[in-house]
C-alpha positions in Angstrom: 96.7 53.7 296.8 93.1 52.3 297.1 92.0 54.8 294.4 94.7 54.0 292.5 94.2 51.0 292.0 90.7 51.2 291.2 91.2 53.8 288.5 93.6 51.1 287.0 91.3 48.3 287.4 88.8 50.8 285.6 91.2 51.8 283.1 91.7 47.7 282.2 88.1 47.1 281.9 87.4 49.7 279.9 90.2 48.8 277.2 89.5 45.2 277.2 85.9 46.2 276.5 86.7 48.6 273.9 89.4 45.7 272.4 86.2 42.9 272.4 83.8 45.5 270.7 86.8 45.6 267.6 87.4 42.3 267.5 83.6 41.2 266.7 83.1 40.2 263.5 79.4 40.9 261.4 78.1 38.6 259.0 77.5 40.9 256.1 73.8 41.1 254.7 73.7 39.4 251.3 70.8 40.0 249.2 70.4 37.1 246.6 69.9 38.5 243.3 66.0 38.6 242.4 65.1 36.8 239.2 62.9 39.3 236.9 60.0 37.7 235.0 61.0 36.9 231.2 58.4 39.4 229.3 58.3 40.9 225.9 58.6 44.3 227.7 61.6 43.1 230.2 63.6 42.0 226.6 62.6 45.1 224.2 63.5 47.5 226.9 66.9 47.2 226.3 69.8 46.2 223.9 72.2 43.2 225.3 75.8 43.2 225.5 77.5 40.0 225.6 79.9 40.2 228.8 80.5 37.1 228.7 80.4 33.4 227.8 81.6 29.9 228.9 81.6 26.8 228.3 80.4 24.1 230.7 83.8 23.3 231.1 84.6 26.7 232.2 86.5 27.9 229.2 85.7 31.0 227.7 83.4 31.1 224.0 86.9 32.8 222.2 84.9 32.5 219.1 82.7 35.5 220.5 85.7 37.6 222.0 87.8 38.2 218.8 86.9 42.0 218.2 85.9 43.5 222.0 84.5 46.7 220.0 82.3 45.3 218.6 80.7 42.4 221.0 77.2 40.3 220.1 74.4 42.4 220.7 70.8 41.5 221.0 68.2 43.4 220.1 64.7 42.8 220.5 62.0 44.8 218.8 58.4 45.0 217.5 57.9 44.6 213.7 54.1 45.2 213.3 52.7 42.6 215.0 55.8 40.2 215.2 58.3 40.2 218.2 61.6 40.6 216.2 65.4 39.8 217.5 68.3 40.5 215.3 71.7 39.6 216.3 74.3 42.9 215.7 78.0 42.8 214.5 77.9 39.7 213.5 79.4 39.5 209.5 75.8 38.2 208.4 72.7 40.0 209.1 70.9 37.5 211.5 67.8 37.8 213.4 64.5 35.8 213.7 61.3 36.1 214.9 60.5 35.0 218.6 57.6 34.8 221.3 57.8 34.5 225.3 55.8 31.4 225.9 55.7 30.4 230.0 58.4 33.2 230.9 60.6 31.2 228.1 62.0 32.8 225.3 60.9 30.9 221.8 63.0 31.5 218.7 61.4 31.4 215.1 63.9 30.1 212.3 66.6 32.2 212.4 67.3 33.9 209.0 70.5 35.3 207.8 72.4 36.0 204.7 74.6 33.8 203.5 77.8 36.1 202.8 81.1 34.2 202.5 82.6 35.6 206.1 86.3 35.2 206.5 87.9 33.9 210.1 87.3 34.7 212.6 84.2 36.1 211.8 82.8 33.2 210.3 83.2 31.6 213.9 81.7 34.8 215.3 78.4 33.8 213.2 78.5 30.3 214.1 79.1 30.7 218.1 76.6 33.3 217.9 74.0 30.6 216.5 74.2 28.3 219.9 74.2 31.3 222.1 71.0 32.6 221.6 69.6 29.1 221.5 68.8 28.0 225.6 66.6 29.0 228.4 66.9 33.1 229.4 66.4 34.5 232.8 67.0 38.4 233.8 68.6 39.5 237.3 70.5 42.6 238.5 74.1 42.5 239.4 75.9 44.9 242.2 75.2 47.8 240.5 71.4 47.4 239.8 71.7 47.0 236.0 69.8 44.1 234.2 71.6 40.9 233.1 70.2 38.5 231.1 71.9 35.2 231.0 71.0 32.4 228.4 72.1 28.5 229.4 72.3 25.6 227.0 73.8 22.1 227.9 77.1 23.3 226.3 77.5 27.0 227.8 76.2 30.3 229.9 76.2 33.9 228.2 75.7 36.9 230.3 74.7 40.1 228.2 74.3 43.3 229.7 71.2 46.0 229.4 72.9 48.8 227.3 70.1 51.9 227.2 68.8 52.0 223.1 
């Protein structure tokens, strides 16, 4: 009976250990996202795919939402000597010239025909204007690709790197 019940004080040990051991609970390991330097290389590597864009309110930029085949698109490229952006599937053609001054992103005047755009592409073009205006930064999200985000006082746009 002595052996007994040591085997069963044994047996209740062991199960109350193996039950603690469960019932811990790990803080997972959350790596903040690293900011990439804003560089002429960093920005021309890629095209960017608006993913999306809100207000400071939180609302969604509709305006830039109305045809999800064909989302804004920036691309940066080298014209010569002159860093170029243009601004694709938007109903005017509409780029400018720009320059990466202290890790910020500059903007020449932005140029663009002037072509009588129906709704809603009209507000396509006109949204698109105040997005690309604002301060840009570049991170990686989950899955290692490139983001860059661009924040004005009246929104944050998140494009993603789409290979050229």
């Amino acid at each position: 009976m002595k052996n007994m019940t040591k085997m069963m004080m044994a047996a209740t040990l062991a199960v109350g250990t193996l039950a603690a051991a469960g019932c811990q609970t790990t803080t997972p390991s959350v790596t903040a996202p690293v900011t990439q330097p804003i560089t002429v290389d960093a920005l021309q590597a890629y095209n960017w795919q608006l993913v999306d864009a809100k207000r400071t309110n939180g609302d969604k930029v509709s305006q830039l939402f109305f045809d999800p085949a064909k989302p804004l698109t920036l691309k940066f490229f080298k014209d010569g000597t002159t860093n170029r952006v243009t601004f694709a599937n938007t109903c005017n053609n509409m780029g400018a010239s720009y320059s990466v001054v202290n890790g910020n992103v500059v903007l020449g005047n932005v140029m663009s025909t002037m072509m009588a755009c129906p709704e809603p592409q009209a507000s396509f073009d006109t949204a698109t204007m105040a997005t690309v205006q604002g301060k840009y930064s570049i991170n990686k999200n989950a899955n290692n690709t490139p983001i860059l985000t661009i924040t004005n006082s009246n929104q944050v746009a998140h494009f993603k790197a789409v290979a050229k």
